[in-house]
C-alpha positions in Angstrom: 94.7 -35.5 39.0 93.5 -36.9 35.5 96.8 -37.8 33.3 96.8 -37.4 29.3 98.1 -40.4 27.4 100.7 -39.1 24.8 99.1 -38.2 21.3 96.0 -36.9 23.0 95.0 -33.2 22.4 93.4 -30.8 24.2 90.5 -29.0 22.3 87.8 -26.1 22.7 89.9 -23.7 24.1 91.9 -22.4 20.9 91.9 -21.5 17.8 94.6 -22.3 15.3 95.9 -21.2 12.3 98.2 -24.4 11.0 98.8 -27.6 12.5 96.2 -29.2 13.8 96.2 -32.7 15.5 99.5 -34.5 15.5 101.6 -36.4 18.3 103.6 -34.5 21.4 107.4 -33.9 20.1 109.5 -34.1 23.2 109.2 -38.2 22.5 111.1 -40.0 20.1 109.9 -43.0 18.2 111.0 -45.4 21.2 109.1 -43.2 23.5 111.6 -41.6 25.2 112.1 -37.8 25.9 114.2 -35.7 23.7 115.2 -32.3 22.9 113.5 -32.0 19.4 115.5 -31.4 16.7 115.7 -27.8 15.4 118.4 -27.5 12.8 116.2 -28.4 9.4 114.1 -25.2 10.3 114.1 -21.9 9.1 114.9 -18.8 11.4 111.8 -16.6 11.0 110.8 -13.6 13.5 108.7 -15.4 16.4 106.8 -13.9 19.0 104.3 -14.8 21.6 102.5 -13.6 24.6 101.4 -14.8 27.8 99.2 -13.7 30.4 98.3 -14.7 34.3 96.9 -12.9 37.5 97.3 -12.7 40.8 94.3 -12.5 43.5 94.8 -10.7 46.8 93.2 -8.7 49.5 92.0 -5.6 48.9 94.2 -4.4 51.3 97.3 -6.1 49.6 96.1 -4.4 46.5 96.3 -1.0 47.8 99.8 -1.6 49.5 101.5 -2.9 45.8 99.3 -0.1 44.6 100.7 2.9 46.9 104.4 1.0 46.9 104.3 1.0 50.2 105.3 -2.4 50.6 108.4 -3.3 52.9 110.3 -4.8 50.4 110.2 -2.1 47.9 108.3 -1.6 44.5 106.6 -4.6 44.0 105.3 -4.2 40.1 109.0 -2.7 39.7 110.4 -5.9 41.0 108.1 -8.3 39.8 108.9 -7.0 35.9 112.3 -7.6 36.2 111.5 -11.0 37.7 109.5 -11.7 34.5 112.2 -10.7 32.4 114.6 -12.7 34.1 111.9 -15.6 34.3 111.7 -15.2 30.0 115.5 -15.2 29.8 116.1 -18.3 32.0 113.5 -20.3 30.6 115.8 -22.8 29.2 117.4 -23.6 32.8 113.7 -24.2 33.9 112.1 -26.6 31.5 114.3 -29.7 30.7 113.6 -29.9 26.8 113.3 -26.2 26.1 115.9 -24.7 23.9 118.2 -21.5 25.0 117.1 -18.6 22.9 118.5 -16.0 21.4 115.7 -13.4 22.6 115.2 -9.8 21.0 112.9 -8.6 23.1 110.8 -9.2 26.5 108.0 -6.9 27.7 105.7 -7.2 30.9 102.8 -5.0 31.5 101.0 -5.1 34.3 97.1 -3.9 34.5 95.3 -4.1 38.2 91.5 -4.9 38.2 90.4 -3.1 41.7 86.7 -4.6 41.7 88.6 -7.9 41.6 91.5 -7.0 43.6 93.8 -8.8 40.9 96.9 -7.7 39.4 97.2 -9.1 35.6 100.3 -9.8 33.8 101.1 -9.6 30.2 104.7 -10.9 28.6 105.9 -10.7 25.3 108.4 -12.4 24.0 110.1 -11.9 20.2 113.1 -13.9 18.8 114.4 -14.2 15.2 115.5 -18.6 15.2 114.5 -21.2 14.6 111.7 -22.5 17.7 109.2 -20.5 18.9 109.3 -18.3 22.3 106.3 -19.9 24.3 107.8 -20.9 26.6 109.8 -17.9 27.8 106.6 -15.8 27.5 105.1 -18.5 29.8 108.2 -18.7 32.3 108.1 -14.7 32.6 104.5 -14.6 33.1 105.5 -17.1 36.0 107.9 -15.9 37.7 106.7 -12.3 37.6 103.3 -13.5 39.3 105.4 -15.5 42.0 107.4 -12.2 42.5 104.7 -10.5 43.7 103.2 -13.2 45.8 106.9 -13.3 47.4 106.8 -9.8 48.2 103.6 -9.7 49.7 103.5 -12.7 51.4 104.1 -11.4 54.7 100.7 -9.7 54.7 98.4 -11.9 52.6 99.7 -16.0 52.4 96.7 -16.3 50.7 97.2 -15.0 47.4 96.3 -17.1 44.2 98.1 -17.7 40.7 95.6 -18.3 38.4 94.5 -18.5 34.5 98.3 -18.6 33.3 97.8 -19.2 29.5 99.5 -18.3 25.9 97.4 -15.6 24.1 99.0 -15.6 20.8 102.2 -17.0 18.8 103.5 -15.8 15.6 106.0 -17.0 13.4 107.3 -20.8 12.1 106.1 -23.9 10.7 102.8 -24.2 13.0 101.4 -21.0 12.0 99.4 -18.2 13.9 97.6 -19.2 17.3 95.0 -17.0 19.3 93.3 -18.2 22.2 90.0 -17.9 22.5 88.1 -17.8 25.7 85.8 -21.1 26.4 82.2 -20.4 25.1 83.3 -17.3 22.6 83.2 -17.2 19.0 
């Protein structure tokens, strides 16, 4: 596994409106990891979304699909769990701020010729640091829902593609991801 060096940054897949370049935040001038410092900015409406999929069996598919499943409603399940996931994103990632949230949202969409199930989180605050990250740890934990819910009949599920789609709101301006090779 290939490791970045700090103030390196990852281009091609994005677009962004705002800040571009810069240095990681999470490190202080001596280097060392930090909560960043959120009181000098402004409380403005934030929102962003996140996406991710699972791959299964077909089989798998149509058992989430029919709700069938031993355990229960899967997709009912698994949207709490990414509402939960959004919520409790603070507790998850060491430097991430508790927030405030206003709303969380997860939609799921299955794609049958690719026997995936696709997840969708939204996450809106009104503070001071955006909501990323909770979009992120919903998407997360909703995905790993299902996989624990179906593992019984198909261990060999993949998580894949889990990615922030768009942010809104505060200093760094509007971002929309942008699939490699589009324009």
């Amino acid at each position: 596994m290939k490791s970045i060096s700090r103030g390196k940054r990852r281009t091609g897949a994005a677009t962004t409106e705002g800040r571009t370049g810069g240095s990681l935040t999470h490190f202080n001038s001596a280097g060392a990891a930090h909560m960043v410092d959120i009181s000098a900015k402004s409380e403005t409406h934030r929102v962003a979304v996140a996406t991710g999929e699972i791959r299964m069996l077909p089989a798998t598919l149509r058992l989430v699909e029919a709700g069938t499943s031993k355990k229960g409603d899967v997709l009912g399940i698994a949207r709490i769990a990414a509402i939960q996931g959004a919520k409790r994103a603070s507790e998850l990632i060491p430097l991430a701020h508790p927030i405030a949230l206003t709303r969380v949202d997860a939609e799921f969409r299955v794609v049958r010729s690719r026997s995936t199930i696709c997840l969708l989180v939204t996450a809106e605050t009104f503070g001071r640091t955006g909501v990323e990250m909770e979009a992120l740890a919903g998407v997360s934990a909703g995905l790993l829902t299902i996989y624990d819910m179906c593992k019984a009949v198909d261990r060999a599920m993949t998580v894949a593609d889990i990615h922030l789609v768009e942010k809104k709101g505060g200093k760094s301006g509007h971002f929309k991801w942008k699939k490699p090779g589009s324009r």
